[in-house]
DRENMI-363216 format. One record per residue: residue number from 1; residue in three letters; x, y negated, z negated of N, C-alpha, C in turn. Coordinates in pm, whole numbers, plus 50000, padded with zeros to 5 digits. Layout:
<recs>
 seq type  n.xx  n.yy  n.zz ca.xx ca.yy ca.zz  c.xx  c.yy  c.zz
 NUM  ALA     X     Y     Z     X     Y     Z     X     Y     Z
...
</recs>
This chain:
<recs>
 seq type  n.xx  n.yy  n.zz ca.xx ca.yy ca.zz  c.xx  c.yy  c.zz
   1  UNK 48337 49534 52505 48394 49402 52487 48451 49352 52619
   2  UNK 48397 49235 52643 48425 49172 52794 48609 49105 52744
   3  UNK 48624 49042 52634 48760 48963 52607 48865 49075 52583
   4  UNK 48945 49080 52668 49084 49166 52653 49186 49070 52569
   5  UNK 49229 49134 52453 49323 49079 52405 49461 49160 52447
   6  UNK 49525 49032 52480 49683 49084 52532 49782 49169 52414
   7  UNK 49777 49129 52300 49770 49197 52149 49805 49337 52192
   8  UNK 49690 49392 52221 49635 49494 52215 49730 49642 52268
   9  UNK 49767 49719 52197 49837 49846 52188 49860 49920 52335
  10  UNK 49734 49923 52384 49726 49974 52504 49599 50078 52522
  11  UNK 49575 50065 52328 49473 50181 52388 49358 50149 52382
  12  UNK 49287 50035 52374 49140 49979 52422 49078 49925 52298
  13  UNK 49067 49955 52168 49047 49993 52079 49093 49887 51931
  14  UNK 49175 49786 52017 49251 49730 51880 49119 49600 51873
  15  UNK 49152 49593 51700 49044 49490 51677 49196 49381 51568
  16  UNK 49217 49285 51635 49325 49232 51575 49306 49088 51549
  17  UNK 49323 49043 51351 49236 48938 51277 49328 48854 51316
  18  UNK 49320 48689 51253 49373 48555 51295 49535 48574 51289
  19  UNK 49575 48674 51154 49728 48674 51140 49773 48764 51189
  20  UNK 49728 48849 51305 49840 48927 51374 49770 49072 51329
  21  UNK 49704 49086 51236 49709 49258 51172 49610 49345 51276
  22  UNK 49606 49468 51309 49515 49556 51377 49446 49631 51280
  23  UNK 49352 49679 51260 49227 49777 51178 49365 49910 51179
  24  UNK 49452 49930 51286 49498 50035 51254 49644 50025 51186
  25  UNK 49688 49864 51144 49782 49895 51065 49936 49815 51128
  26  UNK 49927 49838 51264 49995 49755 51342 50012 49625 51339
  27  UNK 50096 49527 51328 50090 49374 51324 50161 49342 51454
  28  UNK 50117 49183 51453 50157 49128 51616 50308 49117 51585
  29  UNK 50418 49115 51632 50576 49040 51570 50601 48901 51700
  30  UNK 50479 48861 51743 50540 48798 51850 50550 48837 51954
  31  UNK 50583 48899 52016 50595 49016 52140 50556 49091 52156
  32  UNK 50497 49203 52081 50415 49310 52064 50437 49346 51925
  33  UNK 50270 49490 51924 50216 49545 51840 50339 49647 51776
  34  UNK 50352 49637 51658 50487 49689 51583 50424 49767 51405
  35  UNK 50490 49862 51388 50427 49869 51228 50463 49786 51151
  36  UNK 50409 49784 51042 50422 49673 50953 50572 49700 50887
  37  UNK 50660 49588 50835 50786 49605 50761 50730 49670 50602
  38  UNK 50812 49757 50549 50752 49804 50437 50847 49731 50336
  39  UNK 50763 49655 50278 50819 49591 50141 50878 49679 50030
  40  UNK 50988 49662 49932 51004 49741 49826 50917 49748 49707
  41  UNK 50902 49847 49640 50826 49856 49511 50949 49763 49372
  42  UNK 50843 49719 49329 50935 49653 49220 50882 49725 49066
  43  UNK 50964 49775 48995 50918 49865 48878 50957 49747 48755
  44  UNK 50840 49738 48656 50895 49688 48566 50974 49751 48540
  45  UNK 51105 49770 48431 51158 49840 48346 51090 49903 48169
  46  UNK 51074 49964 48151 50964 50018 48086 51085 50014 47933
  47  UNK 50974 49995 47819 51053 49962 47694 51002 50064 47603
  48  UNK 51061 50158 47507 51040 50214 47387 50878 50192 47405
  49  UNK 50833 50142 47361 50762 50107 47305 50629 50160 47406
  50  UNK 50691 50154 47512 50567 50240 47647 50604 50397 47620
  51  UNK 50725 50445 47568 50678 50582 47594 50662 50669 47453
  52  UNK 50556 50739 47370 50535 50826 47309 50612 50904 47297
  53  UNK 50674 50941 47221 50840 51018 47225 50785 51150 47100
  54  UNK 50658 51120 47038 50643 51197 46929 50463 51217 46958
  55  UNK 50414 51366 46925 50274 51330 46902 50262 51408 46771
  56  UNK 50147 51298 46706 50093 51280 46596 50011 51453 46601
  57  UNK 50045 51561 46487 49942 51686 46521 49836 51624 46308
  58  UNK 49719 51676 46383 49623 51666 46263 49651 51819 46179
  59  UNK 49711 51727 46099 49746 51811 45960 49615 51897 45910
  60  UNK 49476 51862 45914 49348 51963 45860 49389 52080 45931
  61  UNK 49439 52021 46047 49378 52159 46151 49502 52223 46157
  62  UNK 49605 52203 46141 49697 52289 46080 49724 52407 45917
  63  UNK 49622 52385 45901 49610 52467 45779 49492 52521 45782
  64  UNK 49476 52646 45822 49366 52747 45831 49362 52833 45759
</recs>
């Protein structure tokens, strides 16, 4: 590749799309190549009704 992007990490190699991101994970912040901020996980809160608290055993096969 003849175009040097200023972007670029240092190590020859970065391929970096319109919004800043690198193939390896790195984003631009403006000034330089930085890891990405890690967002929090958001958990639904889970209701009765998601967890199986009892399992059903087949009564045939209990009597041998």
């Amino acid at each position: 590749m003849s175009n040097y992007d200023e972007r670029c990490c240092g190590t020859g190699v970065c391929i970096i799309n319109s919004q800043g991101q690198c193939w390896c994970g790195q984003v631009w912040d403006g000034n330089k190549m930085v890891a990405p901020t890690l967002k929090p996980l958001i958990a639904k809160p889970q209701s009765n009704n998601d967890v199986e608290s009892e399992v059903e055993v087949d009564k045939d096969s209990e009597q041998k």
